[in-house]
Every structure is written in C-alpha cells, then in structure tokens.
ZANUTI-891519 format. One line per 4 residues: number of its first residue (from 1); for each residue x, y, z of C-alpha. Coordinates in Angstrom, 3 decimals. Each point is the difference from the previous one (the first is absolute). Layout:
N
NUM	X/Y/Z | ...;
This chain:
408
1	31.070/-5.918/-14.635 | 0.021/1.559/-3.295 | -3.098/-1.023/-2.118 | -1.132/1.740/-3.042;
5	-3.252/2.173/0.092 | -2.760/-2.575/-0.095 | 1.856/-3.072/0.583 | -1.052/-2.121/3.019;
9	3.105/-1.613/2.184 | -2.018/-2.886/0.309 | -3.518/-2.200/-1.276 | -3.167/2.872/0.525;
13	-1.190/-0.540/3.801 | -3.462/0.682/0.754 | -1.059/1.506/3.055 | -4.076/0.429/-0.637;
17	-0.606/-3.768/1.136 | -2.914/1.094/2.852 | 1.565/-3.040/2.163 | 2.994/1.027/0.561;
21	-1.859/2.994/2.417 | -2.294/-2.897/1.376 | 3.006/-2.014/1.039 | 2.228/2.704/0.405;
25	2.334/-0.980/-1.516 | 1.473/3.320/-2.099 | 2.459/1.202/1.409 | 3.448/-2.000/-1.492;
29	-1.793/0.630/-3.651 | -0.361/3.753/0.687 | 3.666/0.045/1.710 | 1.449/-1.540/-3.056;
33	-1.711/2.176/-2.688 | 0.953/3.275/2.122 | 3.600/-1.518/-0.127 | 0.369/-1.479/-4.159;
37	-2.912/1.919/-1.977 | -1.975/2.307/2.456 | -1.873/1.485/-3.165 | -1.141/-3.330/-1.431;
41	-2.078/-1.457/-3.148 | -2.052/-2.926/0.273 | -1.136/-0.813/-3.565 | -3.001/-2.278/1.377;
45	-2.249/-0.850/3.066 | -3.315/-0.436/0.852 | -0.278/4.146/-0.564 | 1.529/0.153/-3.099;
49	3.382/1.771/-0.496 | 1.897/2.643/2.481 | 2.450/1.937/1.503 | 0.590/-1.150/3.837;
53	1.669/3.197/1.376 | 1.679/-0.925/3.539 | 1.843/2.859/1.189 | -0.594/2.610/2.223;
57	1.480/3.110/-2.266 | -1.306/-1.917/-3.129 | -3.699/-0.139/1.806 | 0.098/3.944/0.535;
61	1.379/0.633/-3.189 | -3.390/-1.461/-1.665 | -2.475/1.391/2.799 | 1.417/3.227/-0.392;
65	-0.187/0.299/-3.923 | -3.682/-0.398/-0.454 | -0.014/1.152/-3.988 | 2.728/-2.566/-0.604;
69	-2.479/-2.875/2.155 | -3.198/0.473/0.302 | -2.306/-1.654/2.316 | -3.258/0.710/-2.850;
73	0.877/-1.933/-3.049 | 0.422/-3.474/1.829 | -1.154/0.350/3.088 | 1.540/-0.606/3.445;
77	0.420/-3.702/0.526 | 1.742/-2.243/-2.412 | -3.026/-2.176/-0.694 | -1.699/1.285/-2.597;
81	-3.502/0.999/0.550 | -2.387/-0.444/-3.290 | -1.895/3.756/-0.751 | -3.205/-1.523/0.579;
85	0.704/-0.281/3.586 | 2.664/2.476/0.804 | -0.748/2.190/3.326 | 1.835/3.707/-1.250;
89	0.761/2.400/3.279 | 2.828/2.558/0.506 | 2.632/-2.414/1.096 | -0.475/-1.319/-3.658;
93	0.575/3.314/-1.852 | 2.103/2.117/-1.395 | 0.092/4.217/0.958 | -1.636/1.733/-0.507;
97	-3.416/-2.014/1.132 | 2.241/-1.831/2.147 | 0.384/3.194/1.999 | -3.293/1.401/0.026;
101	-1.402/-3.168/1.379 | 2.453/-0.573/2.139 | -0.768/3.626/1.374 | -3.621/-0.631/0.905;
105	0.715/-2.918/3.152 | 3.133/1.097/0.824 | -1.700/2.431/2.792 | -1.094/-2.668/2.001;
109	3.496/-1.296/0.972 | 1.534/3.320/0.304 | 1.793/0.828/3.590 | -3.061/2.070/1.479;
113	-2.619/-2.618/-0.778 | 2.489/-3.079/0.845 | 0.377/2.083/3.557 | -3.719/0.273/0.143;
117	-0.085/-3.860/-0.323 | 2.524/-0.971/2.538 | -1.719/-0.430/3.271 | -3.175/-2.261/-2.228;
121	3.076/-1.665/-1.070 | 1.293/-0.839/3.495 | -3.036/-1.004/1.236 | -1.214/-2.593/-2.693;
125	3.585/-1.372/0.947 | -0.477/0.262/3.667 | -3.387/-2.254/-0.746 | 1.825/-2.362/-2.239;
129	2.677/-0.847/2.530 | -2.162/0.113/2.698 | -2.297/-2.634/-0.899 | 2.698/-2.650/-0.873;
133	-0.015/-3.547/1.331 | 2.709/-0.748/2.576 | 1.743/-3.296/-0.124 | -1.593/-1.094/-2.730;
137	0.445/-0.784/-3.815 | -1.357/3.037/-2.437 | 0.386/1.375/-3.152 | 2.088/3.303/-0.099;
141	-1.054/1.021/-3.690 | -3.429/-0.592/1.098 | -0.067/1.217/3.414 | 1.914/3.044/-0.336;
145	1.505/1.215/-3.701 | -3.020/-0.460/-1.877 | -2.602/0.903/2.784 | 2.145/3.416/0.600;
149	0.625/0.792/-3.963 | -3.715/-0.995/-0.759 | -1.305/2.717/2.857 | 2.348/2.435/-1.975;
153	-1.174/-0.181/-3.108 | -3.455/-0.192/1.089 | 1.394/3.814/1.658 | 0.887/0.974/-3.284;
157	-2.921/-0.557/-2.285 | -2.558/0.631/3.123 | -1.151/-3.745/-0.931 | -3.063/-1.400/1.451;
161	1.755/-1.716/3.230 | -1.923/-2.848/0.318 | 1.097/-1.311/-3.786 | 3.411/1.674/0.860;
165	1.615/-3.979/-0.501 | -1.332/0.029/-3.869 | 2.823/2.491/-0.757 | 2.685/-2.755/1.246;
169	-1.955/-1.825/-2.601 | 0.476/2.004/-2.776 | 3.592/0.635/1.008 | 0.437/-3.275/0.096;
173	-1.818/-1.348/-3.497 | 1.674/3.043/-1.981 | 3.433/-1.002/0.699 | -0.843/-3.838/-0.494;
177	2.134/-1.348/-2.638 | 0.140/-3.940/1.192 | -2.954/-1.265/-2.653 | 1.855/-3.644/-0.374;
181	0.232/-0.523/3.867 | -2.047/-2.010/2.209 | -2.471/2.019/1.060 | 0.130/2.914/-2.624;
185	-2.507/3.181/0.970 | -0.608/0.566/-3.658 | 1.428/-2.165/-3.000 | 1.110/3.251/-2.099;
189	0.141/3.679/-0.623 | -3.639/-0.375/-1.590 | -1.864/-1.501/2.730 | 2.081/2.290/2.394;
193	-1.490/3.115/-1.647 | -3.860/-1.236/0.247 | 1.085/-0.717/3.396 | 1.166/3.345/0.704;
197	-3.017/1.947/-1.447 | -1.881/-0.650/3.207 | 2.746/2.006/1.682 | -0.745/2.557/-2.886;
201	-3.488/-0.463/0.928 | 0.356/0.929/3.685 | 1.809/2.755/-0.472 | -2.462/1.166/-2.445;
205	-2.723/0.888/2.560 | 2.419/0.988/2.397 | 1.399/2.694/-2.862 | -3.816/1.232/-1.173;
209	-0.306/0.427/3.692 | 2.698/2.451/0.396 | 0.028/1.869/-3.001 | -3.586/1.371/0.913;
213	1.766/1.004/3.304 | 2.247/2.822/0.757 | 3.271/-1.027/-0.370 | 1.375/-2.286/3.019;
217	3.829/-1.385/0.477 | 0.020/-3.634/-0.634 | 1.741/-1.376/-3.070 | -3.561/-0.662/-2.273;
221	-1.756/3.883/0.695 | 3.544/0.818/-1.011 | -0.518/-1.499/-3.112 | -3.269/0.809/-0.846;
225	0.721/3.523/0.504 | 2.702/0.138/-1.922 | -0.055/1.234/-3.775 | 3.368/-2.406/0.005;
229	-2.282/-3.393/0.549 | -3.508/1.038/0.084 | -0.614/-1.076/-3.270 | 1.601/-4.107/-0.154;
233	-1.549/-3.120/-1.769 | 0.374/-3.448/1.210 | 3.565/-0.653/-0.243 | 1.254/3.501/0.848;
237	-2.048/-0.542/3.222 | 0.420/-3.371/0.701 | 3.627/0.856/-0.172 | -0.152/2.681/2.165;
241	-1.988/-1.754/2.744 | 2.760/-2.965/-0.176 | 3.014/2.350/-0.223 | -0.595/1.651/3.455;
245	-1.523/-3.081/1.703 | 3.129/-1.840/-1.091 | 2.260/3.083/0.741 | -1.992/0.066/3.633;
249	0.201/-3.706/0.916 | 2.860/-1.540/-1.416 | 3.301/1.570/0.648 | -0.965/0.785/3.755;
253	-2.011/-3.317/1.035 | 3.284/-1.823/-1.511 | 2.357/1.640/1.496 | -1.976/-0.412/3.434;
257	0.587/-3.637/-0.105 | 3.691/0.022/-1.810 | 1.437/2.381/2.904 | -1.190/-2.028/2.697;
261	1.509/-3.477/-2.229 | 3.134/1.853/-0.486 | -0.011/1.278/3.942 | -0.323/-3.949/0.625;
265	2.765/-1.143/-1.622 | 2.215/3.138/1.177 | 0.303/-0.224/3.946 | 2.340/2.727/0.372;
269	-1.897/2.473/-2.418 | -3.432/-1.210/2.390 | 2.635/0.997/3.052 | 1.170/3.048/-1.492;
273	-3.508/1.461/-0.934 | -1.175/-1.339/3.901 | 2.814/2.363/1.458 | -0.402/3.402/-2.453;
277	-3.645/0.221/-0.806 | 0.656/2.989/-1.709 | 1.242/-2.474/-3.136 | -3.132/-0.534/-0.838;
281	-0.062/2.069/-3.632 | 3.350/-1.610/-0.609 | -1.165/-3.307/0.317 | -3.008/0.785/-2.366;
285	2.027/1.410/-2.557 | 2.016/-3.356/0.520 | -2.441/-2.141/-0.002 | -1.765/1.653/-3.305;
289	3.473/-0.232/-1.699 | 0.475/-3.504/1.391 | -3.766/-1.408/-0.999 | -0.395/1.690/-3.912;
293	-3.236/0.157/0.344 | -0.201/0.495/-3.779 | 2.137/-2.426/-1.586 | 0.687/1.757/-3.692;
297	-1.914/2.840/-1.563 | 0.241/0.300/-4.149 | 0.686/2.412/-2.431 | 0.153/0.088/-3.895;
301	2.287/2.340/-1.916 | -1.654/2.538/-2.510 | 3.488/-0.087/-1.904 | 2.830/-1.381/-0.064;
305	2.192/0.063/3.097 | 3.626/-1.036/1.575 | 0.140/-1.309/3.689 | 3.428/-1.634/1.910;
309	0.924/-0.073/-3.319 | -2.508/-1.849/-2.049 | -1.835/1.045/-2.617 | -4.066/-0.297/0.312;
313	-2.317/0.244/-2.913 | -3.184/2.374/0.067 | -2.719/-1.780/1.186 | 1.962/-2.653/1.917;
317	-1.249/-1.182/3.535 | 1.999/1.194/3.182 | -0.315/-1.481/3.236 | 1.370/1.454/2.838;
321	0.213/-2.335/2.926 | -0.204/1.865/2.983 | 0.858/-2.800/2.037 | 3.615/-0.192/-1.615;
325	0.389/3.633/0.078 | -0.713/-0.083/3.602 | 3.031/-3.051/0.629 | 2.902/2.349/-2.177;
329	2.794/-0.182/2.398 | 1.886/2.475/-1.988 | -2.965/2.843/1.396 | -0.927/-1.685/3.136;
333	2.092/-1.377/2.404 | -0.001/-3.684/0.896 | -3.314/0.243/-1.703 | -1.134/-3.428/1.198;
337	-0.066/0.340/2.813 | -2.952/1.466/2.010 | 1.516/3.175/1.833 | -2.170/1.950/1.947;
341	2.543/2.764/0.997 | 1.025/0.653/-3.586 | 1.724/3.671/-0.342 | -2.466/0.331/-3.134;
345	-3.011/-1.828/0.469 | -2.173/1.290/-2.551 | 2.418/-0.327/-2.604 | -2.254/-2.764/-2.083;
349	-1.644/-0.436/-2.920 | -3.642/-1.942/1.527 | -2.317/3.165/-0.882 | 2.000/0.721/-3.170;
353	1.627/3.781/-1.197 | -0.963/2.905/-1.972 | -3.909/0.966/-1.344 | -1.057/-3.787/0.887;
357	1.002/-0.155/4.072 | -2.203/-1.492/1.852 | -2.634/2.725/0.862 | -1.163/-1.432/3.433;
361	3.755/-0.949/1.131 | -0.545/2.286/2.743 | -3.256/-2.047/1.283 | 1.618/-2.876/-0.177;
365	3.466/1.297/2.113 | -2.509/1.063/2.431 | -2.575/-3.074/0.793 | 3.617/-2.084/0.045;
369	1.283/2.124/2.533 | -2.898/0.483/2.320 | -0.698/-3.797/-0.084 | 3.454/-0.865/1.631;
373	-0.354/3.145/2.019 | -2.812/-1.528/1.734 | 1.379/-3.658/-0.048 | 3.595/1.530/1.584;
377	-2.726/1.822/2.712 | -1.897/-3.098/0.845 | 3.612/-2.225/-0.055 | -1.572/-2.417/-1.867;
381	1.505/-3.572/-0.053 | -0.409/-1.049/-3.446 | 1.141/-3.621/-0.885 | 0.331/-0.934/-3.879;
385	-1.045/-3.315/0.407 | 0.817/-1.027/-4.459 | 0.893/1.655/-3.198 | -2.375/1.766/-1.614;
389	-2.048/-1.162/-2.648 | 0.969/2.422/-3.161 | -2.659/1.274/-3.016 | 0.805/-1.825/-3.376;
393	0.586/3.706/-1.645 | 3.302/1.013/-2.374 | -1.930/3.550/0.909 | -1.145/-0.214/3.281;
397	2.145/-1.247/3.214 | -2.577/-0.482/2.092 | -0.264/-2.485/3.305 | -3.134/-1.941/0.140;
401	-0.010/-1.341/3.418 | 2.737/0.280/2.923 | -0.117/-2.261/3.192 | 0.622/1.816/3.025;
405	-1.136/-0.233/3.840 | 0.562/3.293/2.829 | 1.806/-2.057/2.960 | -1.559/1.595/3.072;
C-alpha cells in the first residue's frame, strides 16, 4: 500500500486503552497496525497525542538513537506525570547522568556477584516449593512469584527481612495507575506521592545508617557512597527507590506466573521441557518474550525526526509498544506462538536495547531459570485450575492472582 508520508490508511486506532491488557484482548489491534500503519499517529486519547510505533526494526531504531528520543524530557510512560510529583532516576535520563547513575548499581548484578547469589537463590526456591499445599486450591502469584521476587529484592537492598513484604507494596502502589476502579490504592498521582514518601522515609534511616558505615554491597550503601547519587532530594530519591524495586519485582514475578499460564495452555511445550531439562533458559527467554512484561516504554524527540517513513515533529510523544514489537512475524518466526525450542530465543525486545536495557536482565534470567530447575527436579504436577486474573495497566502486564493446585 502506497500512502503518503503522514497519511493514515485508515480512522487513528488507539492502543493506550489500559483494558485492552486487562482483558487481553490486543493482539488483532497490534497485528493490524504492524500490517497497514506500523508507525502510527493517534491525534487524541486519554494521554494526549502520539506516535504508536509497532515494529520490531522500527522499536530498535528509536531505542538505539537516544539524542533523536530521549527518555528525560517526557519521561518513560505515556501518562504524563505533573513536576510536582515526578520520581527522576537513571532510566528517566538522558547521557551523560544517565550513565553515571546507571554505573553506580550496576555492580550488584554483574556475573561474579549474580554467581555469588545463586545457591541463596536456589534455596529460597527450594523453601518456596517445598512448603506448597498438595491437592489443594492456592494462589501461584502469592505463593510462589511474589514470595520468591520479594526475598530477592529484600537480597538486594539488605532490607530489614521481617518488613521484606512492604517492598511488594511499594512495587505495587508505584506502578498503580487504576484510580477510577473499584477498589483504587490511591485516587491519583498526588496522593500516590504522599503515599510513597513513607517508602522515602524508610529508606532514609536505612541510608544514614550506611553511609556512616564502610561501604557494603547492597543497592542503598551503593548509593550513598556514591558521588553519582549521594547527594538526591525527594523526587530524585523517591525515584530511585521505585525504579529498582519496580525493575526487581515486576518483570521477574510476572513472568513467573505467565510461563507457567503459557506452559498450561501448551501441552507439548510442558512435554518437551519434561524430556530436555536443559531448555530451561530457552523457555525463559520465551516466556519473557511471550509475557512483555513492560507493555510500551516512551520517548520524545529533541528535533525533528523521520521513522517507516513518517515525519515526527520535535517534541512529539513516541511510544514504543514492546508487546507488538515482540509479535513482528517478519523478525520472529510464528511469533504467536509460544516456542520453547526457538533457534533464537533471546531475540526480543522485553528488557529494551541500547544505553536503557534492562540493567538487572541477568537477575531476572537467572531466578526464572532456577525456579523451573527446581520444579523440573521435584516433577511437580502443577494443574492451572482458571485464567489468570490480569493488572488493569497500559504499562504494566502483570497477573494478579492464578488458580493452580500440585496433583500428588
């Protein structure tokens, strides 16, 4: 189809609507947009106006460019948050502070310490799986992805362990976006930020602890020690804090419960992974790819730029939907389809490209594959017993609560 540089084949289709992730029903809207406009204007929604980039190549075209889109003038989501309550951190700036920050955490997920934390790893798991009900009704998100992710990150920051479940908390109320639903945690971004400066409170004494100490390795002596992020007010902190909770909780304790829904309604991948163990980090890579953990990031351009052959203005929003990128036939092969024996597994786009990949990806690769290590060890008889109940996020595709019962 030939269509002339900013002309639309068809009416402006808006993909930002959070309940179309609730109810899962994306997909055909993303299929036809990669198919008739893949680089996409929508002139008005509920976020104002912006580019919906769908494409895989189109996706790493923006990611990688970083002076043509940056992550610092509008943020990273494409709700806009007002200045008075903004949370800054690294994954919301531009180089060069984006890279000094950056620099000071990135220690504590390199391959020495993430081989220091394997066996700890194992063992919370072990504990986890061991204590599950048999023949019985439970809660997998409860039970198992947010128990393991919440031990983890209570690891990281070398959190007090018995308040270790506050940092789901936080996790949880940062990323909260549902303020008309039934039983909202907050009603807006306002009451969310007084609610989140007892976090900043917490980790307040936790920091004047540690910078009076010699310098340990957990994420907030890390931090205070740093000339990077020693010196951060409120929102720099606050944004900090929520960035790596977030970052720690969210991508893994998702895909935790997505791989074993996707496992459930894929018999012969469950049969496949049963006979060769040793596909274990291919089905994590699959299952990250498959669960976009991170629906969209944003970007705004500092000048004018051209993508699949439209023209964007300076200063125009540009979503990149991960969760399209991540369904491009054209890159990935029968891309929806959940393949655990995939010749290129970790060919996705879930922890994003360039300066701005995930930092912790390497964390998160590892607690996936040790949990079904030990579930593939213990042949655990997992029965999915319903769908599971998804987050009301554009931003977030999270599972609240999955139904499942170990047949002994």
């Amino acid at each position: 189809m030939n269509v002339p540089m900013n002309e639309s084949p068809f009416p402006p289709l808006d993909v930002s609507d959070p309940e179309l992730y609730r109810s899962d029903a994306w997909p055909a809207l993303f299929a036809r947009l990669r198919g008739e406009d893949p680089v996409h204007f929508v002139p008005d929604s509920e976020f104002g106006p912006y580019w919906a980039v769908t494409k895989y190549d189109d996706i790493m075209a923006v990611e990688l460019d970083p002076q043509t889109y940056s992550s610092e003038r509008g943020g990273i989501t494409i709700r806009d948050i007002p200045d008075e309550v903004r949370r800054d951190s690294f994954i919301r700036m531009d180089p060069p502070r984006h890279t000094a920050e950056r620099k000071t955490v990135a220690p504590i997920v390199a391959p020495g310490n993430l081989k220091n934390m394997t066996d700890t790893i194992r063992e919370r798991t072990a504990y986890a799986l061991d204590g599950l009900p048999m023949n019985e009704e439970f809660d997998w998100v409860d039970r198992v992805s947010i128990e393991l992710t919440t031990m983890m990150l209570a690891t990281l920051f070398d959190f007090p362990w018995e308040d270790r479940h506050k940092l789901t908390y936080w996790s949880d109320l940062a990323t909260f976006t549902d303020y008309d639903g039934a039983n909202p945690m907050v009603r807006d971004e306002f009451e969310k930020f007084e609610k989140l400066k007892e976090m900043v409170a917490y980790f307040k004494n936790l920091w004047d602890e540690r910078i009076d100490q010699p310098p340990k390795f957990d994420l907030i002596s890390m931090m205070a020690h740093s000339p990077a992020t020693r010196d951060m007010d409120t929102h720099k902190f606050m944004g900090q804090l929520t960035l790596l909770i977030v970052g720690g909780n969210d991508t893994t304790r998702n895909s935790m419960s997505g791989g074993l829904w996707y496992l459930s309604q894929n018999p012969r991948e469950w049969a496949k992974l049963r006979a060769k163990p040793d596909l274990v980090p291919s089905l994590v890579a699959e299952t990250i790819r498959f669960q976009s953990p991170i629906i969209h990031m944003r970007r705004q351009t500092t000048c004018e730029a051209e993508l699949g052959g439209k023209r964007i203005a300076e200063g125009e929003k540009v979503i990149m939907w991960y969760i399209s990128g991540n369904r491009d036939g054209e890159v990935i092969e029968r891309a929806d389809e959940f393949i655990i024996d995939r010749d290129k597994p970790r060919k996705h786009l879930s922890y994003g490209a360039g300066i701005h990949r995930c930092v912790g990806d390497r964390l998160a690769d590892l607690q996936l594959a040790i949990l079904w290590e030990e579930i593939l060890k213990r042949d655990l008889k997992i029965e999915v017993l319903g769908p599971p109940e998804r987050l009301m996020s554009n931003f977030i595709r999270g599972i609240r609560h999955l139904p499942v019962r170990l047949v002994g």
